[in-house]
C-alpha positions as CSV (number, residue, x, y, z in Angstrom):
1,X,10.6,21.9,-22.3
2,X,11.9,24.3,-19.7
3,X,15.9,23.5,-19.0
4,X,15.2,23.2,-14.9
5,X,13.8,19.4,-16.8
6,X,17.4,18.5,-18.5
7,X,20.1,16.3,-16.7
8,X,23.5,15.3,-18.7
9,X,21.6,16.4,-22.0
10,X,19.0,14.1,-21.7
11,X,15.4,15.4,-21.9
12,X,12.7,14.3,-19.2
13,X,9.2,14.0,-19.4
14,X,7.3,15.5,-16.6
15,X,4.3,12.8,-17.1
16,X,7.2,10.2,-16.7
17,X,8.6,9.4,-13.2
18,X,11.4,11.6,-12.6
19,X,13.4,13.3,-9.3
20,X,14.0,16.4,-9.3
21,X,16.2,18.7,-7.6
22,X,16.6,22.4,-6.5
23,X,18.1,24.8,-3.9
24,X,16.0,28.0,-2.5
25,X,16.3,30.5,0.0
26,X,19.3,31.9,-1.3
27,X,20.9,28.5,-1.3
28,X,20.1,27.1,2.5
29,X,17.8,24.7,1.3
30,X,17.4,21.9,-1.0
31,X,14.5,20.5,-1.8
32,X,14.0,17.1,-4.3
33,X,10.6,15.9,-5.5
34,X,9.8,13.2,-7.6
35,X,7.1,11.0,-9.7
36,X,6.6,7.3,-9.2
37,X,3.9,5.9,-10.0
38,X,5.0,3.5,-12.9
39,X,7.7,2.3,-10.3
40,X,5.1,1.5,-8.0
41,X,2.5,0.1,-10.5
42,X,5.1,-2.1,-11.6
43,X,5.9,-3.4,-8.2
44,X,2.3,-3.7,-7.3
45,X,2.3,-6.3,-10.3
46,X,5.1,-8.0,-9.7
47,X,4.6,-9.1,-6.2
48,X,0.6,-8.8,-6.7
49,X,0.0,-6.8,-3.3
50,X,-3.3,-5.8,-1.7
51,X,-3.9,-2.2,-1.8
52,X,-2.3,-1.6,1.8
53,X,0.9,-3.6,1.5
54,X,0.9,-1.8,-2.3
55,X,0.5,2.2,-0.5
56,X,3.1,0.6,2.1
57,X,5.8,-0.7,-0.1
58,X,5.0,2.2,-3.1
59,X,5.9,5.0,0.3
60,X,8.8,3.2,1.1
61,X,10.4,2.4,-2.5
62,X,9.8,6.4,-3.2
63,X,11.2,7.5,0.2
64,X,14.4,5.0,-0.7
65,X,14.9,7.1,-4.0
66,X,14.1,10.2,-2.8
67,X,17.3,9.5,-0.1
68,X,19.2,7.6,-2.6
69,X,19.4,11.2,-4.7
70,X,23.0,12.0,-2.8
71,X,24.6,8.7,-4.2
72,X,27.1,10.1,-7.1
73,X,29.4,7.0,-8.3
74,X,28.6,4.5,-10.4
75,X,28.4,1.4,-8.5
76,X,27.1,3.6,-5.2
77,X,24.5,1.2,-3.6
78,X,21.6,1.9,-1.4
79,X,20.1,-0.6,0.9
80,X,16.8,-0.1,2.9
81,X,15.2,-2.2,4.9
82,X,11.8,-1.9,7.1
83,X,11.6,-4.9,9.5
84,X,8.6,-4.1,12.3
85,X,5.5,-5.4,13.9
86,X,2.8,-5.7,11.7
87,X,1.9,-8.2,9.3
88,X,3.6,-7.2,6.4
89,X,6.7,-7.9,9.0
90,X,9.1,-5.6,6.7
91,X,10.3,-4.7,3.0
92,X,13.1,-4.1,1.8
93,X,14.6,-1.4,-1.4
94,X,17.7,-1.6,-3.0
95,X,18.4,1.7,-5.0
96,X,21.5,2.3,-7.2
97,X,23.0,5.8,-8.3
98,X,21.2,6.0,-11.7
99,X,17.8,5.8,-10.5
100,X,16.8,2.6,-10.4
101,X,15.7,0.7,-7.4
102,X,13.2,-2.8,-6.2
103,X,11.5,-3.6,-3.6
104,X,9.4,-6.5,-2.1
105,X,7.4,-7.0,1.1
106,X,7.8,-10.0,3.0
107,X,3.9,-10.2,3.4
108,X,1.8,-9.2,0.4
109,X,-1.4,-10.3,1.2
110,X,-2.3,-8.3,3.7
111,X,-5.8,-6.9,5.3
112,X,-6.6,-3.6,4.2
113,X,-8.0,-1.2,6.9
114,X,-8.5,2.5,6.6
115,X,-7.9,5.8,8.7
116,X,-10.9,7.3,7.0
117,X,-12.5,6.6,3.8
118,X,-9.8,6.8,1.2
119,X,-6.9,6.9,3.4
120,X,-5.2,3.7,3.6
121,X,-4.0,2.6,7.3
122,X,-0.6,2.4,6.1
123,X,1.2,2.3,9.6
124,X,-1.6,-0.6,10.7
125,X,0.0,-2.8,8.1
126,X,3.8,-2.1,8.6
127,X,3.8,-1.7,12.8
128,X,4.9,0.8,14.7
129,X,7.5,-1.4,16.6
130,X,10.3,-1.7,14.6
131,X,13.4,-0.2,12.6
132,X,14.4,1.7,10.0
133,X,18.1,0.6,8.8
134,X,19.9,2.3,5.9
135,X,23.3,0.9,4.3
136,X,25.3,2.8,1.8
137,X,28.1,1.5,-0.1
138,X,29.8,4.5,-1.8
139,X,33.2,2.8,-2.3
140,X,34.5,3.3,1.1
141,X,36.3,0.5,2.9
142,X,33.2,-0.3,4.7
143,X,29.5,0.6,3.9
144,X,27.5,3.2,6.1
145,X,25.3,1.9,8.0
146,X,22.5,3.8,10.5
147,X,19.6,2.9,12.2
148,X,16.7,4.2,14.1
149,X,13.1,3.1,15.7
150,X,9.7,3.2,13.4
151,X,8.0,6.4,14.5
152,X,4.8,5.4,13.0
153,X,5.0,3.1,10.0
154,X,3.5,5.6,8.3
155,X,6.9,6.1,6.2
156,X,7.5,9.2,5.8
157,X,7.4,10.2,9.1
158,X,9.7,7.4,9.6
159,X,12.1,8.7,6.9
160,X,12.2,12.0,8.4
161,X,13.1,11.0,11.9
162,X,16.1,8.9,10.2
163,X,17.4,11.6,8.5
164,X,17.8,14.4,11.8
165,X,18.6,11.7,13.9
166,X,21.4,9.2,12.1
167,X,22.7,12.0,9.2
168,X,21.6,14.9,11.8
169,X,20.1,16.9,8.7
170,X,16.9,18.1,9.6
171,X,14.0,17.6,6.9
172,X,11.0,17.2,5.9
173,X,9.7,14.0,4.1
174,X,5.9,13.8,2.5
175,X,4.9,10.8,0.2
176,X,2.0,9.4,-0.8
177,X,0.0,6.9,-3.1
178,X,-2.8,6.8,-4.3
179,X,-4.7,3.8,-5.5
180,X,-8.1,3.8,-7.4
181,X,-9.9,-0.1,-8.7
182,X,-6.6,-1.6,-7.2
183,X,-4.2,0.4,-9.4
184,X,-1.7,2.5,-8.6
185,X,-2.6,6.1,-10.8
186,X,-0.3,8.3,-8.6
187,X,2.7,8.0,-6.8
188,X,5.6,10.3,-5.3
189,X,7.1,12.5,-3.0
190,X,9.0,15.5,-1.8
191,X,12.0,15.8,0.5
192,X,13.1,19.4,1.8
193,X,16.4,19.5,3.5
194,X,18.4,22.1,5.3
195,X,21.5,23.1,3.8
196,X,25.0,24.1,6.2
197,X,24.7,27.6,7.0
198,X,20.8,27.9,7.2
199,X,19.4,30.1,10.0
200,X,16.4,29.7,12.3
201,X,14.8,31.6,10.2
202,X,15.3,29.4,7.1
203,X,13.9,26.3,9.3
204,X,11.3,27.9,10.7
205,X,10.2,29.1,7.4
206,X,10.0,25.8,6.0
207,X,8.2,24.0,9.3
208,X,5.7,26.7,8.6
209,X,4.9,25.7,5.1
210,X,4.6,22.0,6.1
211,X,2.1,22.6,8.8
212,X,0.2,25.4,7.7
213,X,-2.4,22.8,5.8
214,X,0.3,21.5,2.4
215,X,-1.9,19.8,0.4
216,X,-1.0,16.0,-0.1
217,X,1.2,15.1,-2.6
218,X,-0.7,12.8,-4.3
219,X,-3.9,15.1,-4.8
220,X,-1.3,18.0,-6.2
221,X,-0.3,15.1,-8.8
222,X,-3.7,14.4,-9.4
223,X,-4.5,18.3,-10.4
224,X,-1.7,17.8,-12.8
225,X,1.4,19.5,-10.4
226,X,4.8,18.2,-12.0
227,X,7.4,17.2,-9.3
228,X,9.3,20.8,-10.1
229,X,5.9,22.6,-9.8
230,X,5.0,21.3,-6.4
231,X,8.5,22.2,-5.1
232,X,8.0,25.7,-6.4
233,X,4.5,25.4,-4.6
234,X,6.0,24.6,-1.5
235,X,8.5,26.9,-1.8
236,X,7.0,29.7,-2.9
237,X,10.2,31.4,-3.6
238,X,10.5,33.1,-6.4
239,X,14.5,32.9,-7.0
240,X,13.9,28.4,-6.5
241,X,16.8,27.6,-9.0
242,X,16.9,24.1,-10.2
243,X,19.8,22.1,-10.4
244,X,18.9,19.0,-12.7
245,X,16.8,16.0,-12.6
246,X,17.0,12.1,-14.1
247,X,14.5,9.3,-15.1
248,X,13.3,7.0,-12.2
249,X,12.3,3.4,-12.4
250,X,11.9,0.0,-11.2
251,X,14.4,-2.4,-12.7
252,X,15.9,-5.5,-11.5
253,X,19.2,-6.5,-12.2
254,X,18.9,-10.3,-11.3
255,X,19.9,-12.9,-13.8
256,X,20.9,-16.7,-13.8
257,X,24.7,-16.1,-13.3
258,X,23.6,-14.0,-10.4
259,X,21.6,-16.7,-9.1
260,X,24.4,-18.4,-9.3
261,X,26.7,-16.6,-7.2
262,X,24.1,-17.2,-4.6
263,X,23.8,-21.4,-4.6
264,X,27.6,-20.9,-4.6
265,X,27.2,-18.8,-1.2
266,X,24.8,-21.7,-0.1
267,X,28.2,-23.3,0.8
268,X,29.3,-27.1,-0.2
269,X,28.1,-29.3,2.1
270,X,24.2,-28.3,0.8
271,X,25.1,-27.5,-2.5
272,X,26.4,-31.4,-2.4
273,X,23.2,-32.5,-1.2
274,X,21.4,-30.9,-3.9
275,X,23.3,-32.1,-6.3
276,X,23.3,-35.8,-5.1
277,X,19.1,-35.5,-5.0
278,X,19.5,-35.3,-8.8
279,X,16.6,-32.6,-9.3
280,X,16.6,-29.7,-10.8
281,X,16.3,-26.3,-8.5
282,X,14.1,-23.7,-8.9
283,X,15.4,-20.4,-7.3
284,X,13.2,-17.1,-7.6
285,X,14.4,-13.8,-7.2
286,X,12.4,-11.8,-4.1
287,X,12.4,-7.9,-6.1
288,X,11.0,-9.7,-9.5
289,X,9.6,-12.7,-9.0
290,X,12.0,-14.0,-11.7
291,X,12.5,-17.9,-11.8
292,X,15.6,-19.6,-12.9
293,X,16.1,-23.1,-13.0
294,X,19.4,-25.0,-12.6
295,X,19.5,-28.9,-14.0
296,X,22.2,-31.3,-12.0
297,X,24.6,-30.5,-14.5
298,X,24.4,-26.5,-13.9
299,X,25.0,-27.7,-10.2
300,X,27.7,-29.6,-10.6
301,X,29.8,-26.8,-12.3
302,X,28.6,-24.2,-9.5
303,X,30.5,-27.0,-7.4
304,X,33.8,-27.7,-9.6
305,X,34.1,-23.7,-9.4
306,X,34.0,-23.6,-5.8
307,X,36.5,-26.5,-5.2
308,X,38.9,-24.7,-8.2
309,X,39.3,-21.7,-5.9
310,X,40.3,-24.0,-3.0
């Protein structure tokens, strides 16, 4: 496989979801791409979403990644969150620095409605009254925080007006998912960013290529296009250098202690009532669906902890 494909030593797959990353026009520009459509599958499953709420939260966990790419430590944290209008009333995408990210809607089950045939009314099921809000914690005192207005709900739109008008980097943002006997069988996007030092030229350039009739991500994927191919399609420059690329993927972190943590944060007046109703809880995690159930017993130590820190 072709270098541009290695990261750290590691080899990637191009059928596999994968960013990847690259700088072109002598430097001025970078542009990231990237394949998700087992992430998306996998989240289509795991919250069992109608095809709209599935294009809707599949745009927005790939848009999350695609702007999560800049995150370099190892405990850097992304947070997005949609809340709007419509009735999946919002989602929400937490990515880490390694790639991995979940999402959920707070309305699956939503009514599917189309621009045209084959093209999902995406921004009919998110709203187009509401925010975009984006919090980074990189390690700094105090996480970043910025938000803006929907545009559209279409998403990427969305992403795009959040990046020139709260990090004041104008860019470019296309996703897409496609969705064929209620299965996700492509998913991904591209983000192309100016770089310091770029010149009118540079940006007009690239605004060109975007509006001169791009074809849509997802029917590049379909024809077989790699994430690195359709940046050099875009592109169309010939000295495109690539920089390096990782796996992608949907994975929760939750677990039982983490669960935990949470009852604890519940606070000890309603942790006491639980644990005087004598029942077991049953608490579910919103990105997997996971369930975790803690006996009287389980509650009761949750509560000796608390009162042992004072």
């Amino acid at each position: 496989m072709d270098e541009k494909y290695y990261a750290s030593g590691m080899p990637l797959d191009e059928r596999e979801d994968h960013l990847v990353r690259a700088v072109a026009l002598k430097g001025n520009v970078k542009a990231v791409a990237i394949r998700t459509t087992a992430a998306v599958e996998k989240a289509r499953e795991l919250h069992n979403t109608t095809n709209a709420a599935t294009a809707a939260l599949g745009r927005f966990l790939t848009g999350s990644l695609l702007i999560a790419e800049s995150m370099k430590n190892e405990t850097d944290t992304q947070t997005t969150i949609i809340r709007a209008d419509g009735p999946m009333k919002g989602m929400t995408c937490v990515c880490d620095s390694k790639g991995h990210a979940r999402a959920y809607p707070h309305e699956a089950n939503v009514e599917t409605t189309y621009i045209r045939p084959g093209k999902i009314n995406v921004g009919e099921a998110v709203g187009k009254n509401g925010s975009l809000t984006v919090i980074r914690d990189v390690g700094l005192k105090e996480p970043y925080s910025g938000s803006v207005e929907l545009v559209s709900g279409e998403i990427a739109e969305d992403f795009t007006y959040y990046l020139a008008s709260s990090e004041q980097t104008p860019s470019i943002v296309a996703l897409g998912v496609q969705i064929k006997d209620d299965h996700v069988v492509n998913a991904g996007g591209m983000m192309i960013q100016m770089m310091p030092g770029y010149t009118e030229e540079d940006l007009d350039y690239v605004e060109k290529r975007a509006t001169g009739g791009f074809p849509e991500i997802t029917f590049l994927m379909e024809e077989g296009f790699s994430p690195a191919k359709i940046l050099d399609l875009f592109m169309g420059d010939p000295d495109i250098t690539y920089l390096n690329g990782y796996p992608v993927g949907f994975e929760c972190p939750c677990s039982k202690e983490r669960m935990a943590d949470g009852l604890a944060a519940v606070g000890r007046s309603e942790l006491y009532k639980m644990i005087n109703d004598n029942k077991d809880i049953e608490t579910v995690c919103h990105f997997c669906g996971t369930k975790y159930t803690f006996t009287p017993s389980e509650l009761k130590k949750i509560f000796a902890d608390i009162m042992g820190k004072g």
